[in-house]
C-alpha positions as CSV (number, residue, x, y, z in Angstrom):
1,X,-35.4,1.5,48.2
2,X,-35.6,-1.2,45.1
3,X,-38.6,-2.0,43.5
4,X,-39.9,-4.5,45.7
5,X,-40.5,-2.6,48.7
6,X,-43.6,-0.4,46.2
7,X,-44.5,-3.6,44.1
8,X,-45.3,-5.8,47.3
9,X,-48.0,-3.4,48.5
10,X,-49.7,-4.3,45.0
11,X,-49.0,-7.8,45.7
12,X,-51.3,-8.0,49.0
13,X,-53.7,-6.0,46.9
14,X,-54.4,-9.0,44.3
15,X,-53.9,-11.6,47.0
16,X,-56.7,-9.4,48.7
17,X,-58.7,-9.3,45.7
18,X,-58.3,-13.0,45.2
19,X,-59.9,-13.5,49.2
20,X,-62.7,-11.7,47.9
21,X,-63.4,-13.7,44.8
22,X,-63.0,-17.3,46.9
23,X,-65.8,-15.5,49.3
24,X,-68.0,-14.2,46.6
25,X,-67.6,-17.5,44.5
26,X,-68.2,-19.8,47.3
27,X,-71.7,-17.6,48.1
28,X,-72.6,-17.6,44.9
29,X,-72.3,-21.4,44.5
30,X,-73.6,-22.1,48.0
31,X,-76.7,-20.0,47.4
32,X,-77.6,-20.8,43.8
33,X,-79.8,-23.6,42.9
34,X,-79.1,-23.6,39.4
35,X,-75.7,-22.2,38.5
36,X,-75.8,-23.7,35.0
37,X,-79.4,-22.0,34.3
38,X,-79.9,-18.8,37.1
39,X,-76.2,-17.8,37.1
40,X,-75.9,-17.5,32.7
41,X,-75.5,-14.0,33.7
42,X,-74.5,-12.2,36.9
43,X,-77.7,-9.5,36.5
44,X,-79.8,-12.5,37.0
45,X,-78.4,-13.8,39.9
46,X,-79.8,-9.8,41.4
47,X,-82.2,-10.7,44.3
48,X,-81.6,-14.3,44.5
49,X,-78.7,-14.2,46.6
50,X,-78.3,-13.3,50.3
51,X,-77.2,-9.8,50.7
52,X,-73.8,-10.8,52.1
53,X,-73.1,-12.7,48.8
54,X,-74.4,-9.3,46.7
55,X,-72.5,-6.7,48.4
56,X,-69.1,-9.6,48.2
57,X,-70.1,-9.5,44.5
58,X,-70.3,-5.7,44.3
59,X,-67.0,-5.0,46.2
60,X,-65.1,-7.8,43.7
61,X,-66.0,-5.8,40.9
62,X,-64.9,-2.8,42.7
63,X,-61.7,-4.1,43.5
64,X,-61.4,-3.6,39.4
65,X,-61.8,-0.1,39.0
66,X,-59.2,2.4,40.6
67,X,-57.0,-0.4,41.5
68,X,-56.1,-0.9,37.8
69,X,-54.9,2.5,38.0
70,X,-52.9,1.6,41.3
71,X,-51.2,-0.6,39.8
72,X,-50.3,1.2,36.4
73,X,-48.8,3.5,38.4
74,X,-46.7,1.5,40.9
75,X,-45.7,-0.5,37.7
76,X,-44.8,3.1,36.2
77,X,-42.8,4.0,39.2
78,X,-40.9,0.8,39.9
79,X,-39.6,0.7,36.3
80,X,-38.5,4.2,36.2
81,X,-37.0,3.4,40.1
82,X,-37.9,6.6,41.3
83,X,-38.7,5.0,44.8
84,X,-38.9,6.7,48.0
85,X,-40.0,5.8,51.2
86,X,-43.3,8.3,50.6
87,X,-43.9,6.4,47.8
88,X,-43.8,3.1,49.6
89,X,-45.9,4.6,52.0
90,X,-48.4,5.4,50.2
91,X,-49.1,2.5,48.2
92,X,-49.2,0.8,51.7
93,X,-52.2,3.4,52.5
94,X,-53.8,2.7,49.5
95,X,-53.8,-1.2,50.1
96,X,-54.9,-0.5,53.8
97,X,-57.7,2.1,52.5
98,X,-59.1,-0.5,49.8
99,X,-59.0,-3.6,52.0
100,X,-60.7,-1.3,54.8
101,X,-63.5,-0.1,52.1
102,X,-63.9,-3.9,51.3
103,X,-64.7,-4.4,55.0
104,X,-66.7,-1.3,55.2
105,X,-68.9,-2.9,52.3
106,X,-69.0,-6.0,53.0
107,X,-70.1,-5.7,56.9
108,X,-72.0,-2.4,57.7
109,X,-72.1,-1.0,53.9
110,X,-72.1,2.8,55.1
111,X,-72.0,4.7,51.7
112,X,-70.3,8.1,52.6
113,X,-68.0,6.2,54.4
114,X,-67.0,4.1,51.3
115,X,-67.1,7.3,48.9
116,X,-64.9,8.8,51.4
117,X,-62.4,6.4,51.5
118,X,-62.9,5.6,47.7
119,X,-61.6,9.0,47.2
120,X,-59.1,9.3,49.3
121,X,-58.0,6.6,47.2
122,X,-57.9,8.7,44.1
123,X,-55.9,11.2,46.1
124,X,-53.3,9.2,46.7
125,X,-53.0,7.5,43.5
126,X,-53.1,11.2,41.9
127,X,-50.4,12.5,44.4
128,X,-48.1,8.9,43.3
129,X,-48.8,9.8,39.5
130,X,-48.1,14.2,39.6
131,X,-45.2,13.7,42.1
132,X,-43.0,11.4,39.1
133,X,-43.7,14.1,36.6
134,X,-42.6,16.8,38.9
């Protein structure tokens, strides 16, 4: 396996995180009178928005926390070319979890559901991590 075969999963993960910015960006413009005076600062845009555009809003700023992680680690992995297929695999099931939590949030928003799959997440990006030093 070479290197792109673990970095293209994190690939479709900023291309995905990129969907979700156009989405939340063309809410927040859509749906704010004022974007030079109410959107200064995003905690003042809390309320004014439908809740479509402030769950998009939430879910972009989660697509900045464990993903940075993610990606240190595929990074890590692809420059010390320790690649196997598990390895590959599970960086696909990361992307497929986190694009699946983003649809979770943004449609039905069922909590447990998006804690469960958030830490699944952290399972898989702690089994990618512990299996290099091994």
């Amino acid at each position: 396996m070479n290197q792109l075969s673990l970095l293209t999963p994190a690939f479709v993960l900023v291309i995905w995180t990129f969907t979700i910015f156009l989405i939340m960006a063309i809410g927040r413009v859509r749906y704010t009178e004022n974007v030079q005076r109410d959107a200064a600062h995003t905690k003042d845009l809390k309320g004014l928005l439908p809740a479509w555009v402030e769950r998009t809003s939430d879910n972009y700023n989660h697509l900045f926390e464990q993903h940075v992680v993610f990606y240190a680690v595929s990074l890590a992995i692809a420059l010390i070319n320790n690649i196997d297929p598990l390895m590959v695999q599970l960086a696909w099931a990361f992307v497929i979890l986190r694009i699946f939590h983003s649809l979770v949030q943004l449609t039905i928003n069922i909590v447990l559901l998006r804690f469960a799959i958030f830490a699944t997440g952290w399972f898989i990006i702690a089994y990618m991590a512990v299996s290099q030093l091994i």
